[in-house]
N, C-alpha and C positions, 0 to 999 in steps of 0.2 A: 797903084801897084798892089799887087792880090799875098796878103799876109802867107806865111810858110804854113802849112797845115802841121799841127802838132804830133808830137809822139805817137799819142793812140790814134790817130788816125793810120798812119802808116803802118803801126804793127796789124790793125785791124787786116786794114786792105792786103797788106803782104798776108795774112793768114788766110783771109780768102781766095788770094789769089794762088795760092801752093796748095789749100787744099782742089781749087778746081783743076790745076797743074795733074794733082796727082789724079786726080780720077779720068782726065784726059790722056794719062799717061801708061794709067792700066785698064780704063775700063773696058778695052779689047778682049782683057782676060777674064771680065767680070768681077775684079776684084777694084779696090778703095783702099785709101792710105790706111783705115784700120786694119785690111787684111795685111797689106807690107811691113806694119809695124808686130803684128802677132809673128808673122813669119820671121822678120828677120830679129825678135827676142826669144824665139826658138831655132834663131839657126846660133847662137850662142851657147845654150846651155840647156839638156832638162829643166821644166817646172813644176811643179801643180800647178792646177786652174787658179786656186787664189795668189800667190807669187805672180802669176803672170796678170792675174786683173791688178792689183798692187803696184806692179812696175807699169803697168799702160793708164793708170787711171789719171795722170794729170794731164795727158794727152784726149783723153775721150771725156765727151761731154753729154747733158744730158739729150736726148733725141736723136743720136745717133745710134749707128748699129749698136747690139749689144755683143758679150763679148760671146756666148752661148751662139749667138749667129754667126758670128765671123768665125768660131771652132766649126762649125757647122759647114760653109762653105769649103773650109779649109778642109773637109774630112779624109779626104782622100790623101795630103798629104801628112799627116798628121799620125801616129802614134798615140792611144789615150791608155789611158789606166789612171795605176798611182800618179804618174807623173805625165806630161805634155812633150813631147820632143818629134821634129821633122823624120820622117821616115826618107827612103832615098829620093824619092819622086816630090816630096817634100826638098829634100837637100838643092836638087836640079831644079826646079823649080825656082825657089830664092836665089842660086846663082842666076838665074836669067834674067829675073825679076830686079837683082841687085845690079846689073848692066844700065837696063833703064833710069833705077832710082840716082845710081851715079852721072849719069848724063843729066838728070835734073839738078843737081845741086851742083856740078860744070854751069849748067846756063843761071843759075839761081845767083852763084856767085862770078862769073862773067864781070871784069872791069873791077876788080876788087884783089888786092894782093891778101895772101894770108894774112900776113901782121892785122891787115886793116880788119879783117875777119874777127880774127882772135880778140882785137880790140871791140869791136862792136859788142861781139857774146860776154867780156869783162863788163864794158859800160853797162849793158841791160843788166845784167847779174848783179852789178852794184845796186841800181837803181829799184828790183826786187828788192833786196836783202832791204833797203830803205824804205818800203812800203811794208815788206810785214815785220820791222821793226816798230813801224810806228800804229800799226796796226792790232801791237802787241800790246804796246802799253797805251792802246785805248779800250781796250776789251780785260787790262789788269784794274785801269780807273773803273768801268764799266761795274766792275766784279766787285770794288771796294764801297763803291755809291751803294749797288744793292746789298751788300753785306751792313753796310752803316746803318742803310734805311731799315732791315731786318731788327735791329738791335733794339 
């Protein structure tokens, strides 16, 4: 009997599998879930460029688009200046876009009742908070060894 594959495996594979989800899902339009995620954190609210790299940075990693490219692609929808925000063809645009993206997280969560939902993003959220707790106070020990050793 073949043992359960652990935690990171799964979240691994579900991240690859949603990020190719998403690129199958728009790359008609030529766009990728960095373009969807810039779009629809400007279909919320004005930003500047850095607010908006600040809110997408734990989402984006290194070797992927950057975010100067993805405003780039987006330029026709987009509004620049002081601040960042969807112009109208912008607005229609992420409403079209936001039709698809809802249909992927329908099939994403398929056979899952909310609660069960809600509980899963609780469990992992615990289980973070418990990794960079201890993460914390290995990097305060870390800090106090070399401060010792300095002395």
């Amino acid at each position: 009997m073949n043992a359960p594959k652990p935690i990171g495996y799964w979240l691994k594979h579900l991240h690859n599998l949603l990020e190719k989800h998403f690129d199958a899902t728009l790359g008609d339009l030529g766009l990728g879930r960095r373009h969807w995620q810039v779009l629809n954190t400007l279909s919320r609210r004005e930003t500047t460029r850095d607010e908006l790299a600040a809110a997408l940075a734990p989402f984006w990693t290194a070797g992927e688009p950057d975010l100067d490219g993805v405003l780039q692609d987006l330029s026709g929808w987009i509004h620049t200046g002081n601040t960042l925000a969807l112009n109208n063809d912008g607005q229609a645009a992420h409403e079209r876009i936001a039709a698809r993206i809802d249909a992927t997280r329908a099939m994403v969560l398929n056979g899952l009742t909310p609660d069960q939902y809600i509980e899963t993003v609780r469990i992992l959220s615990v289980m973070a908070a418990n990794v960079e707790a201890e993460l914390t106070k290995i990097s305060d020990l870390r800090e106090q060894r070399s401060e010792g050793a300095a002395d």
